[in-house]
C-alpha atoms as an extended CHARMM CRD file, in Angstrom:
* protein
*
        84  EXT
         1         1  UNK       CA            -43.2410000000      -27.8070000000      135.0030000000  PROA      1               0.0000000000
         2         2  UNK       CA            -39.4580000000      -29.4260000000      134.5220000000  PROA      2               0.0000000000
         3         3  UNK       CA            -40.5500000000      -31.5830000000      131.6040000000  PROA      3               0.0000000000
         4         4  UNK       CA            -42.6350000000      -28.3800000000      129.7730000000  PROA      4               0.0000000000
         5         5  UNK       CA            -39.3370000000      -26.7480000000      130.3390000000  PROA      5               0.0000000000
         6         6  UNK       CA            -37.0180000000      -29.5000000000      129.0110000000  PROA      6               0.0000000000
         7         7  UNK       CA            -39.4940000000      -30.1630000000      125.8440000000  PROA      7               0.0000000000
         8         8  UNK       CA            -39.0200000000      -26.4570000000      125.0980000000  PROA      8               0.0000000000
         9         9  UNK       CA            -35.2440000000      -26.1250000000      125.4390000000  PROA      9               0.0000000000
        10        10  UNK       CA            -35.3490000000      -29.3830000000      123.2040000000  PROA      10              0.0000000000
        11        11  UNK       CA            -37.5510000000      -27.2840000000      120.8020000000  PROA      11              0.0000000000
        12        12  UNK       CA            -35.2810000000      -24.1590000000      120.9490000000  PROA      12              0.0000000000
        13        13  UNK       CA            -32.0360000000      -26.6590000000      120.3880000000  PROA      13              0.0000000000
        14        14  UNK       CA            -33.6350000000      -28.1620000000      117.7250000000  PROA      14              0.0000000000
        15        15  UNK       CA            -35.5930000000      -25.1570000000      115.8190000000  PROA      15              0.0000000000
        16        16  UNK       CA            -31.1690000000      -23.7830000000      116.2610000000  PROA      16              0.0000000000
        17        17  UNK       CA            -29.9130000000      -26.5850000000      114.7120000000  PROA      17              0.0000000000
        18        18  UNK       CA            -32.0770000000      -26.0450000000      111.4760000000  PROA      18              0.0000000000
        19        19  UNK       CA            -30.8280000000      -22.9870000000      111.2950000000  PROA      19              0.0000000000
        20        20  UNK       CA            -27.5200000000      -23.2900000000      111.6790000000  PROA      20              0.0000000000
        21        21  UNK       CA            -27.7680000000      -25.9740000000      109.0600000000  PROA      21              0.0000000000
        22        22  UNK       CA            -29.9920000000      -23.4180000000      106.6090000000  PROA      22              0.0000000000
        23        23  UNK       CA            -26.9900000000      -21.1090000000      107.3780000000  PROA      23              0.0000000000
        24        24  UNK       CA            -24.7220000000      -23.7160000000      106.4390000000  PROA      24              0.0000000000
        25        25  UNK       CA            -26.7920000000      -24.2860000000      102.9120000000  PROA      25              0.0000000000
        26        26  UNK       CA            -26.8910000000      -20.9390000000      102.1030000000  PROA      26              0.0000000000
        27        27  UNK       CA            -23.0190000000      -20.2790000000      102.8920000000  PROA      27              0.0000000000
        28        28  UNK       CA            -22.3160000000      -23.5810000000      100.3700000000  PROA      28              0.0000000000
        29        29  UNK       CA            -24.8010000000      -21.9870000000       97.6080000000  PROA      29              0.0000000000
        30        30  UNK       CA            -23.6610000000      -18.6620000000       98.1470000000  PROA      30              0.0000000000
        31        31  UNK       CA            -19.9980000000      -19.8680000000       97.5890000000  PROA      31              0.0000000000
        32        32  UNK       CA            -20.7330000000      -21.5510000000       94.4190000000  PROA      32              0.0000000000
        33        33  UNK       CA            -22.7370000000      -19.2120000000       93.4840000000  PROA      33              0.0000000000
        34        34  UNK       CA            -19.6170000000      -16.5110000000       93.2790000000  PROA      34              0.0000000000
        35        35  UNK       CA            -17.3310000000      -19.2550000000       92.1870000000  PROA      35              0.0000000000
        36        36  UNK       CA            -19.6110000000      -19.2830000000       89.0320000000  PROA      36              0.0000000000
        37        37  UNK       CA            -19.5740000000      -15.7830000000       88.5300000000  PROA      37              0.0000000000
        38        38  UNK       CA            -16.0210000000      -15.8030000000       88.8590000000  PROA      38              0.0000000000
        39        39  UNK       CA            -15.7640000000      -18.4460000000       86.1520000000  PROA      39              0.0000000000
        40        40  UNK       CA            -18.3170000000      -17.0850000000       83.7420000000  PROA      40              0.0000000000
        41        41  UNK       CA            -16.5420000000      -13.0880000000       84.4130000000  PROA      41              0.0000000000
        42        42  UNK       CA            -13.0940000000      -14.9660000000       83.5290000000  PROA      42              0.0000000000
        43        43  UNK       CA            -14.7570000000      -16.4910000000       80.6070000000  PROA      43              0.0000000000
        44        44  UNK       CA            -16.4850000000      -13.0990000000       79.5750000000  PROA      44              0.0000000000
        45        45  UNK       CA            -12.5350000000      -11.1830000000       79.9400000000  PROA      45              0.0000000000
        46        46  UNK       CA            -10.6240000000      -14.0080000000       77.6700000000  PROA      46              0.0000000000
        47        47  UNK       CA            -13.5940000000      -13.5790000000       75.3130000000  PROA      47              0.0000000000
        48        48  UNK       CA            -13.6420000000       -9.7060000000       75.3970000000  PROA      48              0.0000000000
        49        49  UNK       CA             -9.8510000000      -10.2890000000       74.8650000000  PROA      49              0.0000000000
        50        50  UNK       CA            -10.0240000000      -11.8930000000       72.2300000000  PROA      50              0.0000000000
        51        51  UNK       CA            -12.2720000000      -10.1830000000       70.2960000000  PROA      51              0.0000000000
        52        52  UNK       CA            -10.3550000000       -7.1740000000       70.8530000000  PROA      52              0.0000000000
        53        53  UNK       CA             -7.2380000000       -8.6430000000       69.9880000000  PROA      53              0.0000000000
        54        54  UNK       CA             -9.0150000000       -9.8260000000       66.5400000000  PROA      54              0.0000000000
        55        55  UNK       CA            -10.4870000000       -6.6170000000       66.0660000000  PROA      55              0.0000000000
        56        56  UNK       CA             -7.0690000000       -5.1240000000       66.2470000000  PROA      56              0.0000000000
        57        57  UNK       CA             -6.2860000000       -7.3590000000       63.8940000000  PROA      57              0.0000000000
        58        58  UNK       CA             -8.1930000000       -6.6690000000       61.1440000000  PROA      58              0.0000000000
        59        59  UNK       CA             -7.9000000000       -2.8010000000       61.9670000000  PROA      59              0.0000000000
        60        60  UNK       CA             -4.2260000000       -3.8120000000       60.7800000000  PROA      60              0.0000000000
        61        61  UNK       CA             -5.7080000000       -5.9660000000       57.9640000000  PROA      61              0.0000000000
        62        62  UNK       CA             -7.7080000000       -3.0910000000       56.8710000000  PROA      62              0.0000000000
        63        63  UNK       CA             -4.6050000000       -0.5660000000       57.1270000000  PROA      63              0.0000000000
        64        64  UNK       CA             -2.3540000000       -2.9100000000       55.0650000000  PROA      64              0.0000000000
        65        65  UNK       CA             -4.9220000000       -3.8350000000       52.1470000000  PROA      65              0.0000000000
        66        66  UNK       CA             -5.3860000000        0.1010000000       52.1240000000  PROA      66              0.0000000000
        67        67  UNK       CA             -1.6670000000        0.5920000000       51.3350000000  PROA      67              0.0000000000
        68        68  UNK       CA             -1.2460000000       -2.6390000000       49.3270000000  PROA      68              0.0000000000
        69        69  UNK       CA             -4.1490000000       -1.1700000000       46.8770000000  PROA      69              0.0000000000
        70        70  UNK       CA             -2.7460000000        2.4740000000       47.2590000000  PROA      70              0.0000000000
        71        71  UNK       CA              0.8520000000        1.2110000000       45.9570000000  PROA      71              0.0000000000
        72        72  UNK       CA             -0.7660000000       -1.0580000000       43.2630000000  PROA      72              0.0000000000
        73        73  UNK       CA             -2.0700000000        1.5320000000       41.6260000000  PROA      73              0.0000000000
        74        74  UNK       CA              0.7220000000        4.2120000000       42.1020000000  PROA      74              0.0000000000
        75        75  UNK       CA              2.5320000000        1.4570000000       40.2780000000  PROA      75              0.0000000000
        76        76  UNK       CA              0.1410000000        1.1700000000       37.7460000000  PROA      76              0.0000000000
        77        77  UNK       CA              0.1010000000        4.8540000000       37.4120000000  PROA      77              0.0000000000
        78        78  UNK       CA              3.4820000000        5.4920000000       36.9180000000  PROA      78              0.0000000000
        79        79  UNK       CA              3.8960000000        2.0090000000       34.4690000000  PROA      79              0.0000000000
        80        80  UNK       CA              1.2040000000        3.9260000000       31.9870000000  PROA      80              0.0000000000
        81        81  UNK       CA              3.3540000000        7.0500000000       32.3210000000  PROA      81              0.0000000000
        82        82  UNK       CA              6.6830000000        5.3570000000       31.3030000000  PROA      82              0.0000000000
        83        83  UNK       CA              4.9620000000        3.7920000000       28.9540000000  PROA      83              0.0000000000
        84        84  UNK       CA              3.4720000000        7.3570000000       27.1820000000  PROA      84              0.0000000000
């Protein structure tokens, strides 16, 4: 009866070693896991950053081309009115 009850507490220590080392595995894959996401969410706000920052950009571009044109042919305009 002493040795069934040894070979099972040898059982139970060893079936709680695997799963403190499954635990273990799981903590390291769940860590990288987030350190990815991290990462790729960083990656995702430079990006989203940057795209706003461009589209801003040529928002401005847009605006100044409008104005450029506008006074081009105000200038024009007032060039063939001298010019009557």
């Amino acid at each position: 009866m002493t040795s069934k009850f040894v070979l099972k507490l040898h059982e139970y220590e060893k079936a709680v070693n695997q799963r403190d080392n499954l635990i273990e595995d799981l903590t390291t894959s769940l860590q990288q896991a987030l350190a990815s996401r991290d990462a790729a969410l960083a990656q995702i706000k430079v990006l989203s950053n940057s795209l706003e920052s461009s589209t801003e950009q040529n928002g401005i571009d847009d605006k100044v081309e409008v104005v450029i044109n506008f006074l081009s042919n105000l200038i024009f305009f007032l060039i063939i009115i001298h010019l009557k």
